[in-house]
PASEBA-1860 file (N, C-alpha, C; in nm, 3 decimals):
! residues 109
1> XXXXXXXX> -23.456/16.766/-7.677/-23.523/16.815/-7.559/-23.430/16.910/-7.483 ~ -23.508/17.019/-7.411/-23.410/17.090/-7.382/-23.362/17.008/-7.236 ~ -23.210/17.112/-7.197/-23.137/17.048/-7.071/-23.205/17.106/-6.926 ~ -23.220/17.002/-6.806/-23.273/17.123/-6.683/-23.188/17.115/-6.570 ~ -23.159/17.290/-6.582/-23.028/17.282/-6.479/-22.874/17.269/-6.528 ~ -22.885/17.293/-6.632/-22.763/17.225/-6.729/-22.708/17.048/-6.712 ~ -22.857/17.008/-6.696/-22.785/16.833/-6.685/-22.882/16.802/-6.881 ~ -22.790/16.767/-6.907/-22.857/16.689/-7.049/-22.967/16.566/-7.029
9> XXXXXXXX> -23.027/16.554/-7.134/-23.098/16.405/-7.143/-23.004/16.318/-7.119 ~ -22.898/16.327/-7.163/-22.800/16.187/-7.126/-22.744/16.169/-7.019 ~ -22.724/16.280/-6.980/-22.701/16.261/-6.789/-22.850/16.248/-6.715 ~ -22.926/16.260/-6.752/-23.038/16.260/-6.699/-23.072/16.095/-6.693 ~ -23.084/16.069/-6.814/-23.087/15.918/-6.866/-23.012/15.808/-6.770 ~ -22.828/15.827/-6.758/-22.791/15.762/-6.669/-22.775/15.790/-6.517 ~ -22.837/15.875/-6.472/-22.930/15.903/-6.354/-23.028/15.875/-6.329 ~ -23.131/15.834/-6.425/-23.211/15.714/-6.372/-23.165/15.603/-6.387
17> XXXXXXXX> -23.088/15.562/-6.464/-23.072/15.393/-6.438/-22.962/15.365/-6.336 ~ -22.914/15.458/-6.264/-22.830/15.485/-6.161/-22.938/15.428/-6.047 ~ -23.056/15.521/-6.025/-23.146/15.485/-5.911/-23.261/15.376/-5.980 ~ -23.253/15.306/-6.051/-23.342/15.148/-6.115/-23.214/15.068/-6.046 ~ -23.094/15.078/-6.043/-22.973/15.034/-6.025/-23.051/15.005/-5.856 ~ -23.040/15.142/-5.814/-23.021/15.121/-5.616/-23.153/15.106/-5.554 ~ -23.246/15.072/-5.655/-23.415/15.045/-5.641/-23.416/14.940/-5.577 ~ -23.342/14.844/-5.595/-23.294/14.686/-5.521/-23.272/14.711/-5.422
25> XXXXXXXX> -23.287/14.660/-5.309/-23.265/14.621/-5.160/-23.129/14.546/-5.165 ~ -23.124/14.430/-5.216/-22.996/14.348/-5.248/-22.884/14.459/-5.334 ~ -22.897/14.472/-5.451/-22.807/14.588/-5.457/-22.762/14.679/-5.381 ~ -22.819/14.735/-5.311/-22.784/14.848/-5.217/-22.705/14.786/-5.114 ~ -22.765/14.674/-5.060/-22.679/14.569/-4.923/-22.509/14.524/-4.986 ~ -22.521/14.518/-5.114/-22.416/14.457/-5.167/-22.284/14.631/-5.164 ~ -22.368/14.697/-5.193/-22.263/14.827/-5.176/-22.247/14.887/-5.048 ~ -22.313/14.873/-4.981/-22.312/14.876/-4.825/-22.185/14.769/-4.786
33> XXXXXXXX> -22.220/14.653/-4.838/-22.076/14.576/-4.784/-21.940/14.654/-4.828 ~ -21.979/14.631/-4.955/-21.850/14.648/-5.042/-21.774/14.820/-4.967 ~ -21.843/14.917/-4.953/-21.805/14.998/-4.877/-21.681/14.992/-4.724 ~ -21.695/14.847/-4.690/-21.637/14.806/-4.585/-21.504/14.731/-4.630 ~ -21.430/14.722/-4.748/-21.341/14.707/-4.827/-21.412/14.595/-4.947 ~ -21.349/14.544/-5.029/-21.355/14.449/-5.104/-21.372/14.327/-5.056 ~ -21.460/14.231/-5.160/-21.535/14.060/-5.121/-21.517/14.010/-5.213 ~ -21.506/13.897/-5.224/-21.534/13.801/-5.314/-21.671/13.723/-5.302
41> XXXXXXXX> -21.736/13.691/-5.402/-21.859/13.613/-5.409/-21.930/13.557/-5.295 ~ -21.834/13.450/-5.238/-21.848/13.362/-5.172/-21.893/13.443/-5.005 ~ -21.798/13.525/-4.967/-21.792/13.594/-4.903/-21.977/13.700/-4.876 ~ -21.982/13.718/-5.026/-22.143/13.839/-4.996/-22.222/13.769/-4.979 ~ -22.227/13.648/-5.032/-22.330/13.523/-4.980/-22.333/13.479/-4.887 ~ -22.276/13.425/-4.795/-22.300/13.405/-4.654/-22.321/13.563/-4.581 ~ -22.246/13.669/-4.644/-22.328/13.785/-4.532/-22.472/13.829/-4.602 ~ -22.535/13.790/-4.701/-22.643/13.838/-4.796/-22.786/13.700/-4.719
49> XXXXXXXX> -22.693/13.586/-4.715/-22.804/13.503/-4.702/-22.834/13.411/-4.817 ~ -22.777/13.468/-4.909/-22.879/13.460/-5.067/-22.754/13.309/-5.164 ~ -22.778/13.277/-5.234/-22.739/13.171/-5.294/-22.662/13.244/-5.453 ~ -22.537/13.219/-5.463/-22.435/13.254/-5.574/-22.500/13.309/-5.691 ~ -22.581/13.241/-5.786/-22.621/13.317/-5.874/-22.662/13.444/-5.860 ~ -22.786/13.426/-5.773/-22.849/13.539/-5.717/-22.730/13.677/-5.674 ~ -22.653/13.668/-5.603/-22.547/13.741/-5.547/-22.471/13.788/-5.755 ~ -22.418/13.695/-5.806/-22.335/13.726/-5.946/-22.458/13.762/-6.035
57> XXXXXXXX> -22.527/13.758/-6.059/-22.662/13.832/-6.084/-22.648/13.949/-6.066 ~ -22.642/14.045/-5.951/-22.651/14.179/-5.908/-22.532/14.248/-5.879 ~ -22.449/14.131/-5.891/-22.278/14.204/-5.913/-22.275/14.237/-6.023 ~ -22.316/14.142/-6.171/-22.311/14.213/-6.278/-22.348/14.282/-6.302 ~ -22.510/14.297/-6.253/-22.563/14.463/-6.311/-22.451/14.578/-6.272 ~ -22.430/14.536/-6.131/-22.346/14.689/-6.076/-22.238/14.697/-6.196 ~ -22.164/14.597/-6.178/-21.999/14.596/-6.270/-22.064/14.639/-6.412 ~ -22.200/14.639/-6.528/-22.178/14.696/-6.594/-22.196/14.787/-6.610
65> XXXXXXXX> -22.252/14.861/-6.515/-22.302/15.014/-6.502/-22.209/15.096/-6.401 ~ -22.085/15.024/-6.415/-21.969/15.077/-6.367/-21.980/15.154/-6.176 ~ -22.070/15.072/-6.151/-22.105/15.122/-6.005/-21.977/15.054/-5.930 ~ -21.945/14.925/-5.947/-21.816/14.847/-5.909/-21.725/14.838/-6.038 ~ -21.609/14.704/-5.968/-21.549/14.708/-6.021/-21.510/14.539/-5.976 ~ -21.399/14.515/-6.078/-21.363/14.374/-6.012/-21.214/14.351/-6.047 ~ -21.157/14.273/-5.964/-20.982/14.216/-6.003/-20.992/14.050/-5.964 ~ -20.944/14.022/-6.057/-20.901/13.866/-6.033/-20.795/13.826/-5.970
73> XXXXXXXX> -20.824/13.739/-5.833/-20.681/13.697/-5.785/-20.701/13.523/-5.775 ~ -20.608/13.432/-5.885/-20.615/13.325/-5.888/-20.763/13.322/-5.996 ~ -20.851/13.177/-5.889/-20.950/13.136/-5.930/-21.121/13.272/-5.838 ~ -21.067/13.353/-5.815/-21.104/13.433/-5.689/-21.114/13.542/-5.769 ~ -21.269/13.603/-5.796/-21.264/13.717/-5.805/-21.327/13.822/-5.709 ~ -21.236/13.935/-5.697/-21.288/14.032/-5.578/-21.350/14.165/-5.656 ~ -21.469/14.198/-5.554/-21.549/14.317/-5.610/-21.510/14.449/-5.532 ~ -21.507/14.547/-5.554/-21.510/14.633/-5.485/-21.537/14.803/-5.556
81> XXXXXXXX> -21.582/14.891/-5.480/-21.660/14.987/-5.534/-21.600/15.034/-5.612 ~ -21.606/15.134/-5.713/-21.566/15.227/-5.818/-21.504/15.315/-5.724 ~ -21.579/15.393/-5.638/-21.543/15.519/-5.575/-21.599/15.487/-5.434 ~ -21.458/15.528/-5.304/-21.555/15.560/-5.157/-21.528/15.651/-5.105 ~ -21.601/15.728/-5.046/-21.565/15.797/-4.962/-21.547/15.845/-4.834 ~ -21.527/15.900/-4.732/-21.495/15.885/-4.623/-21.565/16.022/-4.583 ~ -21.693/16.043/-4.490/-21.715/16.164/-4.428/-21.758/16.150/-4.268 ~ -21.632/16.272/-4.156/-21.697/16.209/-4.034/-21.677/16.094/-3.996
89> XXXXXXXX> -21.579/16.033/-4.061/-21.544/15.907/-3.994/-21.616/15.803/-4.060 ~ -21.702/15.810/-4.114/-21.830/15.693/-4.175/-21.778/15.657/-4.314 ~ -21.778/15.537/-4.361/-21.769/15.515/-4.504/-21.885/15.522/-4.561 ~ -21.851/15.543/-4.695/-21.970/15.530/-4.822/-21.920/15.529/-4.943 ~ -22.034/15.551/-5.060/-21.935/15.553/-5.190/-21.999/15.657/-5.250 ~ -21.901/15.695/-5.360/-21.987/15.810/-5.453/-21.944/15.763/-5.589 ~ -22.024/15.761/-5.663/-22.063/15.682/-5.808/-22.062/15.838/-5.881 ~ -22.011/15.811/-5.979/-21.927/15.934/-6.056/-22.026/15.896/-6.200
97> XXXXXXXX> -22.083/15.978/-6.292/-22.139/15.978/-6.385/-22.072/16.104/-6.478 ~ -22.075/16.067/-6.618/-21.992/16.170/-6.692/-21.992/16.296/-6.638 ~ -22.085/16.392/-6.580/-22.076/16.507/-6.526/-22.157/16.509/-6.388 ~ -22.242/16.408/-6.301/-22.298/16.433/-6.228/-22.184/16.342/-6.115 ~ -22.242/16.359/-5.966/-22.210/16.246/-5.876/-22.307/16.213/-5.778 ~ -22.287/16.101/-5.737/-22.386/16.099/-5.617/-22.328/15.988/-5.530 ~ -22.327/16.092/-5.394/-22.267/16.044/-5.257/-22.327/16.024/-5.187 ~ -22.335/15.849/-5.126/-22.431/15.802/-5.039/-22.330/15.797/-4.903
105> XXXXX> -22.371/15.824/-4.794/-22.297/15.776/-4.654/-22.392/15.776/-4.551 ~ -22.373/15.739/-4.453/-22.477/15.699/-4.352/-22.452/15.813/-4.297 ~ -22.630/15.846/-4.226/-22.601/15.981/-4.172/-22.593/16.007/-4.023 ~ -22.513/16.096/-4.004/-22.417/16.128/-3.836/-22.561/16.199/-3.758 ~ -22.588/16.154/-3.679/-22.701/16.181/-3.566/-22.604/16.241/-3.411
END
């Protein structure tokens, strides 16, 4: 198929499952935190509301679609974004795809 815009089917491809990814409400809340430094589990659940699985559930999707990331300290693992960025003072993140990006930040009124 041809490319549009010079983005390939395969960047195209993981550009939609980028936004099936941030289609979630809970996903999105979880990068919204994580934007505010790094959490551990325990931690997104009491600010989520939501009960552990549910929460490691939607951490994994992110962590395998490389939206996060994770480090183990001890019995403690902490999540935190792939990429953030800083505009205007506001945090956010920008999720890096083989040739595309996309930068979310809250917007300055």
């Amino acid at each position: 198929m041809k490319s549009v815009a010079g983005v390939s089917e395969q960047d195209l491809s993981q550009l939609t499952t980028l936004f099936q990814l941030l289609s979630d409400k809970t996903r999105v809340r979880i990068l919204m935190l994580l934007a505010d430094g790094e959490q551990n589990v325990s931690t997104l659940c009491e600010s989520l509301g939501l009960p552990q699985p549910t929460v490691s559930h939607h951490l994994g999707l992110l962590r395998v679609h490389n939206v996060i990331g994770n480090r183990r300290h001890g019995k403690q693992v902490f999540y935190f974004l792939s990429a953030t960025v800083n505009v205007g003072g506001a945090s956010g993140f920008l999720i890096n795809l083989e040739r595309l990006a996309v930068k979310i930040v809250p917007r300055s009124d």
